[in-house]
N, C-alpha and C positions, 0 to 999 in steps of 0.2 A: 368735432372731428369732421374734416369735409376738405374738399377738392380747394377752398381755399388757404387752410394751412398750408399743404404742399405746396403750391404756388408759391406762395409767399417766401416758405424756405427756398424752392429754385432759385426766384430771382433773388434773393439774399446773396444766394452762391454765384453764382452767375454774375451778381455785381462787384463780390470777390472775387473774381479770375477765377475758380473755381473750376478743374477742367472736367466737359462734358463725361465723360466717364464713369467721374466718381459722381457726377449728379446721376446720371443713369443707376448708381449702385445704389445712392440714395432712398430716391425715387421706389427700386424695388424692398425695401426693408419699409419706407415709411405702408406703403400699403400694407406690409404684414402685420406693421405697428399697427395700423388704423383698424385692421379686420380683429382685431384681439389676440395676433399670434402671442406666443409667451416663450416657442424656443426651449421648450420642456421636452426632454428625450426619457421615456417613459423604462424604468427596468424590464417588464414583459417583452418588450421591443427588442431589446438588447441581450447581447450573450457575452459574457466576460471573454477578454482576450488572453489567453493561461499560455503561449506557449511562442514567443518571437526569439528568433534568433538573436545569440550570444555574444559580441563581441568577442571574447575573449574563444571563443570558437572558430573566428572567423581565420580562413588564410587568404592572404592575398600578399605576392611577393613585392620585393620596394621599388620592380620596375612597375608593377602594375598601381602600385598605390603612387609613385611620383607621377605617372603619367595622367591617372584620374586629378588631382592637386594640380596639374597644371592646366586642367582645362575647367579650374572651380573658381567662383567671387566667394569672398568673404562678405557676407552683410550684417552689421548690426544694430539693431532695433537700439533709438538715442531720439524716442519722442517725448522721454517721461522729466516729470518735473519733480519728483519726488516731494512731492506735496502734502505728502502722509506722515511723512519727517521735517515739515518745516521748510523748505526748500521753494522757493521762488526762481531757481534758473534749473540746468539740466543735473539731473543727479550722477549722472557720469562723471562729473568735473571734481565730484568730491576726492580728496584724497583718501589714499587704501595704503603703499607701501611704500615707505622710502621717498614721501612726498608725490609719487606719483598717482594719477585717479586713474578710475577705470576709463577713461577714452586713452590715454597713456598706454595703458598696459594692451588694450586692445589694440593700439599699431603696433606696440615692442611683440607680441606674439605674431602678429604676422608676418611685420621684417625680418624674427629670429627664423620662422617658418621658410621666408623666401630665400632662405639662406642656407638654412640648413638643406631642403630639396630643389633647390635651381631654376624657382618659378616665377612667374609673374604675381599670382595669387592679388589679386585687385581688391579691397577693403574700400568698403560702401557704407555708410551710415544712414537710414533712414530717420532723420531727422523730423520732429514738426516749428510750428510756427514758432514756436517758444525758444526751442532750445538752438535753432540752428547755426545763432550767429556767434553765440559763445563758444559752441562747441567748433566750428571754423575758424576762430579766431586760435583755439587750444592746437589744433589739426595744421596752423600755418607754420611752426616751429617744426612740421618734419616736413620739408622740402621734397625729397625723393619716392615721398610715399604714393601719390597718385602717379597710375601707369596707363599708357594706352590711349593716354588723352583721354581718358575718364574722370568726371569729377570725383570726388570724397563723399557727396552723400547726392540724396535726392528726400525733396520735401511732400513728407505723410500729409496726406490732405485732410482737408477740414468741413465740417459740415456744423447747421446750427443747433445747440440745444431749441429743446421744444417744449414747451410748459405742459404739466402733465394733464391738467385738466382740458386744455383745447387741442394739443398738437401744434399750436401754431408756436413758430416762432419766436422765442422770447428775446424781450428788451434788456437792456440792462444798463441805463447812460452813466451809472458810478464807475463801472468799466467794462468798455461794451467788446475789449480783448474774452471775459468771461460769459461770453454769447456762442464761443465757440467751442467745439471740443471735435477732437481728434477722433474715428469711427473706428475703434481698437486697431489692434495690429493686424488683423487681418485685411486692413488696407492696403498691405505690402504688395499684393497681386495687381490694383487698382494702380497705386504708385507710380511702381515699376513700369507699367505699361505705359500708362499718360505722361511719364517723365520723357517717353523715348529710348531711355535705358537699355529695354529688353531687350528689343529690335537691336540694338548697337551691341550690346552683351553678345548676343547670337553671332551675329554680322561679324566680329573680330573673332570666333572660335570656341567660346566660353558656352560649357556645355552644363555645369550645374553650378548649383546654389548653395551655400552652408548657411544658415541663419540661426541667431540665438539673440539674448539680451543682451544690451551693452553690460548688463552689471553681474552677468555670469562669466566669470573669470575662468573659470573649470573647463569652459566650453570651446579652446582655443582650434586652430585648425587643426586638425586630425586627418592625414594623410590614409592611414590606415582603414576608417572610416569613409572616406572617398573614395577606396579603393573597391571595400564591397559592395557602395552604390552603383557604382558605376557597372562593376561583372552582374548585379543582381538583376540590371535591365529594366528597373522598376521606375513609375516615373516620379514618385513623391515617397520619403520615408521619413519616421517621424523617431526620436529618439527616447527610450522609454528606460525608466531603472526602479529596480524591485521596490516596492511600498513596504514601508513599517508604521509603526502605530503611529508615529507623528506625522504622519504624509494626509492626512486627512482633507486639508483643502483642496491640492491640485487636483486636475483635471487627470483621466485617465482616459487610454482605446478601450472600444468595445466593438465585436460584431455585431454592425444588424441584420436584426433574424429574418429579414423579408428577401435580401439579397445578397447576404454575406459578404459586406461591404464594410472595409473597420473605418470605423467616425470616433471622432473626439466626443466626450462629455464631462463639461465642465460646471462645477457649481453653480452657476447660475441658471442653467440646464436640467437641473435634479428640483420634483418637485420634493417642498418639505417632509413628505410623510415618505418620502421614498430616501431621504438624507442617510439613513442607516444602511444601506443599502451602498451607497457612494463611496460612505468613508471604512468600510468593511476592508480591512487588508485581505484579507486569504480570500473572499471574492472577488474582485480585481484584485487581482496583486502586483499591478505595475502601474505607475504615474507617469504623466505626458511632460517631458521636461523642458519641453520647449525648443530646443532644437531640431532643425527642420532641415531637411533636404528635398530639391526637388529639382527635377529634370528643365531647363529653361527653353527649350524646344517646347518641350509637352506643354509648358504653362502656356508657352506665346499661341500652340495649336490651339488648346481647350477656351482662352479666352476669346479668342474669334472666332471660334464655333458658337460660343455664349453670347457673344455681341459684348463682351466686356464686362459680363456679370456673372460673375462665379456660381453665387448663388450659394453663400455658404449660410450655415443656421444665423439667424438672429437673438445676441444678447440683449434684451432689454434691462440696459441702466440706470437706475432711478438716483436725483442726488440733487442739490439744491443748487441753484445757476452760479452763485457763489457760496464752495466748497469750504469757507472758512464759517459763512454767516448759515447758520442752521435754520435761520429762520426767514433767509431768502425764499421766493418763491421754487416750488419743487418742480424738476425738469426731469425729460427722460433723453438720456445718451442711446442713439441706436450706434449699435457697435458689434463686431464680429469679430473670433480669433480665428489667428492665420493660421493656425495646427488643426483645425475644422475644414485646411483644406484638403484631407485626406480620404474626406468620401467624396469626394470630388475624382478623383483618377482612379481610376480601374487600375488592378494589379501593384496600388500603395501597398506601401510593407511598413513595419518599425524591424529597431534594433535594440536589444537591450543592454544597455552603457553602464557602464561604474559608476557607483556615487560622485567618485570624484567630476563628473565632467556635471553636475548638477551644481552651483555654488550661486544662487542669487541672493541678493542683499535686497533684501523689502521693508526690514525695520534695523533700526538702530543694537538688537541684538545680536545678525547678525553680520551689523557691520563692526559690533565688537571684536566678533571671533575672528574676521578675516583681516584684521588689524594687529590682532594677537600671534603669541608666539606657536599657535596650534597649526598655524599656514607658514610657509616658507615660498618666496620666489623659486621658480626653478630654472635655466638654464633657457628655456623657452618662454620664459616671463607670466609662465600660468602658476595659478597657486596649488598648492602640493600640502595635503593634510601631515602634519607631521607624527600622527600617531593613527592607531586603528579606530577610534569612534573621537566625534568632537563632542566637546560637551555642552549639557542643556543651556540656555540662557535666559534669563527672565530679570530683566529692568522695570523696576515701578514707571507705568506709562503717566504718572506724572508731573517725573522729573525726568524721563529720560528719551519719551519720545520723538520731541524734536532735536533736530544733528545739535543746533544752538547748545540749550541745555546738556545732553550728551558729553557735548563736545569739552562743556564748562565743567563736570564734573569726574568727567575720566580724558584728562587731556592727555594722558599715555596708558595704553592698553594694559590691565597686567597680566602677569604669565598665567595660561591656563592651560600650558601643556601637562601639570597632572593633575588638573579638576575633572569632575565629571557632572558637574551641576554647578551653578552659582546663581544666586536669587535676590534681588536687592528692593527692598521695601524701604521708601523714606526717601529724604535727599543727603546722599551718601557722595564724598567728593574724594578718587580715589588721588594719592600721591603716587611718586614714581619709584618704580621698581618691587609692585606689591605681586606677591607671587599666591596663588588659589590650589588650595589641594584637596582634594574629595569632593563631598559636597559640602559646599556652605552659602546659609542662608547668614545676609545680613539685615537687620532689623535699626533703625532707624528713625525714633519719635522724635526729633527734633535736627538740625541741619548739623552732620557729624564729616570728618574728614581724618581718614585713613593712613597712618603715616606712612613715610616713603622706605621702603622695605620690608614692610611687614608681612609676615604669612601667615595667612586664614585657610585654617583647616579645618575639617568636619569635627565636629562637636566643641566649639570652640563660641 
């Protein structure tokens, strides 16, 4: 660990076009890396956050919610490769309803959006190195979609993995694309600014930001929501909805107690003995959904106050330089989430949202459900729970966790608008028109296949 790993990563980047910015951001995390930081936010430190304003509380009339939507970007996070599923290009691209994928549905709700309120409403995808050209390619079939002479996305920068034993730089000439990795999402600040974007954003009128995952469908524009960012005056607000017992991994707010400043903390932020603590519903009782709003004035002021460096916590990711081969040499990703940048502006707030506007797909379970007849398209092209709870989901990981297999196995969803559990052990291959009612476990010791109509019901 020394002054010439760093090195070595700069000019890496720097011979990649790499723009000076994100090496500056670099640059400041790898010395955190180098001094031992770990990015552990300690519970004594922190005080639960029990008490953010309501949505469904909230008033704000449809001149005042059209008028905030018109001066708002849509942006969505389309760096991921879904790789955890199998997946080698962008996982946006997969289909969800009616043949369409979620990069699909993410313009059909904005052009429904622009439509229904009278707007501009400009949709942005932050892209990385991987996913950008597919997804451009999916994006040129809607002609009308870019406004302002705005591009469609702009590209999440890249930085090098670093082998965990030196910090330097690792090799990799089997494929030396898996040399890089993307420095989480909290790069979007970094981005936006080094793309020129922000500047140009401001410059044509556009006053905030809506940001979420390409693959939360729940999360489409929301006028209403615009409406009380905007009267709240606040410059960053984070979107938060009540925790239940299976909320366990996300990340949640908390005040800290030195300053009464709410910050994110996220799993990899919780030291081990303190985990019980984390996933405690009724002590946090709200989860960080990722949805993000933020002032793009205030962003453009506080980054040039910082010289371009936010300065938000460091996640240290550890993972092998190729994520299929376990037994590659072991790296560490420096990376940081963009909802960490809350303790960053003075006077941040959240809101707390409906479940519904929470719907990410991360595994194959629950890209079952959102496939299924438990979701319904709505009107505005967001998915729309068709009953009051969805039910549990649990796929033998496997046969079912990558999309491939999945895909070979249940090549049409079955209905599971009255199950309230379904649990499949084994390699189970379901036919078409199979309907789930209650809970039911199926079991599986050898490769079995489900005829088409059948209904499995609890005790069966």
């Amino acid at each position: 660990m020394s002054d010439h790993g760093l090195a070595a990563a700069q000019d890496k980047m720097r011979v990649a076009g790499v723009h000076p910015a994100a090496i500056e951001v670099f640059t400041h995390y790898y010395r955190q890396l180098e001094s031992g930081a770990t990015g552990l936010i300690r519970e004594a430190d922190i005080a639960p956050m029990t008490d953010p304003p309501m949505l469904e509380d909230v008033q704000v009339s449809d001149e005042q919610a059209r008028e905030a939507l018109s001066k708002t970007v849509i942006i969505r996070l389309n760096g991921g490769l879904g790789t955890s599923m199998g997946l080698d290009r962008a996982k946006s691209l997969l289909p969800v309803r009616d043949g369409k994928s979620f990069l699909d549905l993410n313009v059909l709700q904005v052009l429904a959006a622009r439509e229904k309120y009278g707007v501009k409403l400009p949709l942005l995808f932050m892209n990385s190195f991987r996913t950008r050209e597919d997804s451009l390619e999916v994006l040129a079939k809607y002609p009308h979609l870019a406004v302002d002479d705005l591009p469609l996305d702009f590209l999440q920068n890249q930085e090098p993995k670093l082998l965990a034993d030196t910090l330097e730089p690792v090799e990799w000439p089997a494929d030396p694309t898996l040399e890089w990795c993307p420095p989480g999402h909290g790069d979007i600040y970094t981005a936006l600014e080094a793309s020129g974007l922000l500047d140009r954003l401001v410059e044509l009128g556009y006053r905030y930001a809506s940001v979420c995952n390409g693959d939360n469908l729940g999360a489409g524009p929301n006028a209403q929501i615009a409406g009380w960012f905007a009267n709240s005056g606040a410059p960053y607000a984070a979107e938060v909805c009540r925790r239940t017992a299976n909320d366990r991994k996300g990340g949640h707010l908390a005040v800290r107690r030195s300053d009464g400043q709410l910050i994110l903390r996220d799993t990899a932020q919780t030291a081990p003995e303190e985990m019980d603590y984390f996933t405690d519903e009724f002590r946090h009782p709200f989860f960080h959904a990722n949805n993000l709003w933020f002032d793009l004035v205030a962003l453009r002021e506080t980054l040039a106050e910082r010289d371009s460096v936010l300065g938000l916590p460091l996640i240290r990711n550890e993972k092998t330089v190729d994520p299929a081969d376990k037994t590659s040499p072991k790296v560490i990703q420096i990376e940081c989430a963009m909802g960490a940048a809350i303790e960053v502006f003075q006077g941040a707030t959240a809101i707390c949202v409906p479940r519904s506007r929470f719907l990410p797909v991360k595994t194959t379970n629950e890209l079952l459900l959102v496939r299924s007849d438990c979701y319904e398209l709505d009107e505005m092209s967001q998915l729309v729970a068709q009953g009051e709870a969805t039910p549990t989901i649990e796929l033998d990981l496997s046969h079912y966790k990558l999309v491939d297999d999945f895909e070979a196995r249940i090549p049409e969803a079955p209905s599971l608008r009255q199950a309230t559990s379904l649990q499949v052990n084994g390699d189970v291959t379901f036919g078409a028109g199979v309907v789930v009612v209650g809970d039911v476990v199926v079991n599986a010791d050898e490769p079995t296949t489900i005829a088409d109509d059948t209904v499995l019901s609890s005790g069966q």
